[in-house]
Each structure stands twice: as C-alpha cells, then as structure tokens.
C-alpha positions as CSV (number, residue, x, y, z in Angstrom):
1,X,0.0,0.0,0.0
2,X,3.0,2.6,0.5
3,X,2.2,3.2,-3.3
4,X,-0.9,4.8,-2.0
5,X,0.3,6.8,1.1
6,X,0.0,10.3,-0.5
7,X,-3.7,9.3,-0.9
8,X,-4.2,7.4,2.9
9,X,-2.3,10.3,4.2
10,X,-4.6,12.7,2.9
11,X,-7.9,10.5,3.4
12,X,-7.1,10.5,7.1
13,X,-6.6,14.1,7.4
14,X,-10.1,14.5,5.9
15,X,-11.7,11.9,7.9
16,X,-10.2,14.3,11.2
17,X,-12.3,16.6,9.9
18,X,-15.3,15.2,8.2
19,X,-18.4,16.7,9.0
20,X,-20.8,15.5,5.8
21,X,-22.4,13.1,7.7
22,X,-25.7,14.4,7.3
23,X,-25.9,14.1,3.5
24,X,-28.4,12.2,1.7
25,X,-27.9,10.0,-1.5
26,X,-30.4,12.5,-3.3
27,X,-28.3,15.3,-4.9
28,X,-29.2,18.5,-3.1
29,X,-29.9,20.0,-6.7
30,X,-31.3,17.5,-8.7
31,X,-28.0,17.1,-10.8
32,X,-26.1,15.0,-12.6
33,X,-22.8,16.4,-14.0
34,X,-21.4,14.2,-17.1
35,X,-17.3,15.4,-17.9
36,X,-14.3,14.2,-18.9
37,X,-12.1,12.4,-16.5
38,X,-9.4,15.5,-17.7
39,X,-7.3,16.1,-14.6
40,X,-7.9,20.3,-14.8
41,X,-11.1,19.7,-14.7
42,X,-13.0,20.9,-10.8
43,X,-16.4,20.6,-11.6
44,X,-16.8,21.2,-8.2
45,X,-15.1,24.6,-8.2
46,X,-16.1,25.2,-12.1
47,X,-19.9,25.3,-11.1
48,X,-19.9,26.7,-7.4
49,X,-20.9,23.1,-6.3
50,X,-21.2,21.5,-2.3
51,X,-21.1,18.3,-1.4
52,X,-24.4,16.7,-1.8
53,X,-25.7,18.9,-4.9
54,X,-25.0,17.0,-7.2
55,X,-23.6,13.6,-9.0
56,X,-20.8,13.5,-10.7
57,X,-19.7,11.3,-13.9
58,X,-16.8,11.3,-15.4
59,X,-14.8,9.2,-18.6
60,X,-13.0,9.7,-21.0
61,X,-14.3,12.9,-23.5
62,X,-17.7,13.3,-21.3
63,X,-19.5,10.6,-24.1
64,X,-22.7,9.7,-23.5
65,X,-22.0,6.1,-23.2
66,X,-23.7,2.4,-22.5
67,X,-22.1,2.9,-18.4
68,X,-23.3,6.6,-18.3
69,X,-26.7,6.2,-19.5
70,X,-26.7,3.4,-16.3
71,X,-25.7,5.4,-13.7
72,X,-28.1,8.2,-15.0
73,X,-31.0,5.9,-15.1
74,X,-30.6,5.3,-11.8
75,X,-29.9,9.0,-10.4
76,X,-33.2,10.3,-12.6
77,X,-35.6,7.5,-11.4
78,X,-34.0,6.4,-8.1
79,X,-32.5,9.7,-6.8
80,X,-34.7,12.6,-8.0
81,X,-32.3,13.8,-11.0
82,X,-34.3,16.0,-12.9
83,X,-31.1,17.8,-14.8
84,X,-28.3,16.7,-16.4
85,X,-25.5,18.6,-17.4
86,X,-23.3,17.0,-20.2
87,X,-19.8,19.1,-20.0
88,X,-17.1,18.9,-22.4
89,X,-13.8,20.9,-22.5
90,X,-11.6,22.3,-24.6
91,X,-7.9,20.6,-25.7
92,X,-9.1,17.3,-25.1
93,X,-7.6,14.5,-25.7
94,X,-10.4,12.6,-26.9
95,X,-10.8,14.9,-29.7
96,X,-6.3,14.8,-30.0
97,X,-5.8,11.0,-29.9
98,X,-5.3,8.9,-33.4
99,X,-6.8,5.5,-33.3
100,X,-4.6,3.7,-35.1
101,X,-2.0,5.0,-33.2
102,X,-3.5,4.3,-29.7
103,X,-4.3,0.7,-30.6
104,X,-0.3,0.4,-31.6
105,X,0.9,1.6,-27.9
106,X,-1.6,-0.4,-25.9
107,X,-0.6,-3.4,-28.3
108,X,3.2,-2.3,-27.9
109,X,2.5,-1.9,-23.8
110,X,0.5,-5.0,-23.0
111,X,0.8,-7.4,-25.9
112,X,-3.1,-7.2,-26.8
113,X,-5.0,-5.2,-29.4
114,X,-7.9,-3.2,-28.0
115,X,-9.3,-4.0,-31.5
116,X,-13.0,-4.4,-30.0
117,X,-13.4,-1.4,-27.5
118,X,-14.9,1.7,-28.6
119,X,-13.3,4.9,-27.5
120,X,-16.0,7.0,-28.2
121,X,-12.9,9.5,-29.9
122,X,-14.3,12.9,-31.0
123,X,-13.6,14.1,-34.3
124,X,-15.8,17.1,-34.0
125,X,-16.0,18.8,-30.6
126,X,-19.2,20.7,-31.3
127,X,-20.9,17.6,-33.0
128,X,-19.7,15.6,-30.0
129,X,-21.7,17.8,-27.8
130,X,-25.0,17.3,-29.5
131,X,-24.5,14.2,-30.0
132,X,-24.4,13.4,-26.9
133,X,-26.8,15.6,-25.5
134,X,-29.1,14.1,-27.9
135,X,-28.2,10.5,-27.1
136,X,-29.6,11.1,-23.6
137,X,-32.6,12.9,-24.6
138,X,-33.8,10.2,-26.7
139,X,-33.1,7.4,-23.8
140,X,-36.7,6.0,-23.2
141,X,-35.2,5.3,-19.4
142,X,-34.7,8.9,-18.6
143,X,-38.1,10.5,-17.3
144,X,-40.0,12.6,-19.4
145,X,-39.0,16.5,-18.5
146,X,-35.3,15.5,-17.7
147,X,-33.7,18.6,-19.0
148,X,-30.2,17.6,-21.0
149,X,-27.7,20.8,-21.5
150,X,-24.6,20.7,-23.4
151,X,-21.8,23.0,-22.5
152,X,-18.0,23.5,-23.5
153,X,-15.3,24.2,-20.7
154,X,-12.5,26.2,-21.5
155,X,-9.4,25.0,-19.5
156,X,-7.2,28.1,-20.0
157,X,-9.5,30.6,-18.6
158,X,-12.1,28.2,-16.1
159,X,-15.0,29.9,-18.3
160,X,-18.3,27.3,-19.1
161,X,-20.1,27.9,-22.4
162,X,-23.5,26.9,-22.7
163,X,-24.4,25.6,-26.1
164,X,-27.3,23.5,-26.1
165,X,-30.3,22.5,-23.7
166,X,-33.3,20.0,-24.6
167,X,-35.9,18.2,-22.9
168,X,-36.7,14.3,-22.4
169,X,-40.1,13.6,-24.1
C-alpha cells in the first residue's frame, strides 16, 4: 500500500475533519454532471458546487456512453435527477488521440490489441456535444422533463459555455 500513502495520508486528514455526515444519497440539486475524466477539470469549483448537490460522472471525453446512460437511469428514477448537465472541454484528448496510433501503444505496452473497445474519440468537438446531448434525450429510461444541456469548458481561462439545452419527451 505505501504506493498509495499520499492518498491514505490525505484521506485520514479528511476523515479528522469530516463533518458531511448528514448528506443524503439525493443530490441536493437534482443534478447529474457528465465530464471528462481530464485532470484540470474541478467541476466542483467550475460550477460553485457543495457536497451533496449533485452527482458527478466522469470518462474519457464526457460521451454519452452504455455505463453513463446506467448510472443516469438510476440517479433520474432512483435519486430525484431531474437535470443533467453534459460538459465537455476544450484541448481534449479525446478529440487529439489517433486511433490507429492508440491501438499500436496499448498493443506495444501490453501485448493485446484493443481492436473491440470503442473509444468514443471525437472528431468534431461541437458535433460531440449534441451528440451526446441528444443520445440522452432520446433514452426512453430517462423521465419525461429531464432537462439535457450541453456545454464546452474552456481549461485556460475556467469559463463554461452553454451551447445546447433540450428536454426528455
């Protein structure tokens, strides 16, 4: 475990001082965040959010996948998710990375060809953004009157532009 210190370390400093016992599952706000897993990304700090507002997703380029579709079936029907907020960023690397050239280093690093996973890579960052925005509004598991927005973060200046908002039918 000493590979993990810096992390136990820390984790017992906050448990000193933990005092969000109170909390509910329920997010506070009736929100789901979907963004990328992109280190400079604080969605906390990015949209002014507490502990307990909201739930937060996160993978690789903020796609609308098969796993995020699940989690968001449970917070909207479950948890009392009524708005979901699908945030991607700018200079990402989902929208950098060549296929071709991914599948060569993981074969290179491990031997095996990742020939069957999707990536969900983004070739247009715009596009990406309705698409995926769309993808949820058209889930029949999401309750009708789910609102979907689709926003851009800019990771030079912390700035989050809003691009696109529908509504589950």
């Amino acid at each position: 475990m000493h590979r993990f210190r810096d992390l136990l370390d820390a984790n017992a400093d906050h448990a000193a001082h933990f005092a969000d016992a109170h909390l509910e599952a329920p997010p506070r706000l009736g929100l789901a965040v979907l963004t990328c897993m992109d280190a400079r990304i604080d969605a906390h700090e990015a949209f002014g959010l507490r502990p307990g507002d909201a739930h937060l997703l996160r993978n690789a380029g903020a796609r609308t996948t098969d796993d995020m579709i699940r989690s968001l079936i449970k917070s909207t029907n479950q948890l009392g998710v009524s708005r979901i907020a699908v945030v991607h960023h700018t200079d990402c690397g989902a929208a950098k990375i060549e296929l071709g050239r991914l599948r060569r280093a993981v074969t290179d690093a491990t031997g095996h060809d990742p020939d069957d996973v999707e990536f969900h890579l983004i070739a247009d960052e715009d596009q990406a953004i309705v698409d995926d925005v769309d993808a949820l509004v058209a889930c029949p598991w999401l309750p009708p009157g789910t609102v979907v927005g689709g926003f851009m973060y800019d990771v030079v200046t912390g700035t989050i532009d809003p691009r696109l908002v529908r509504e589950v039918e």
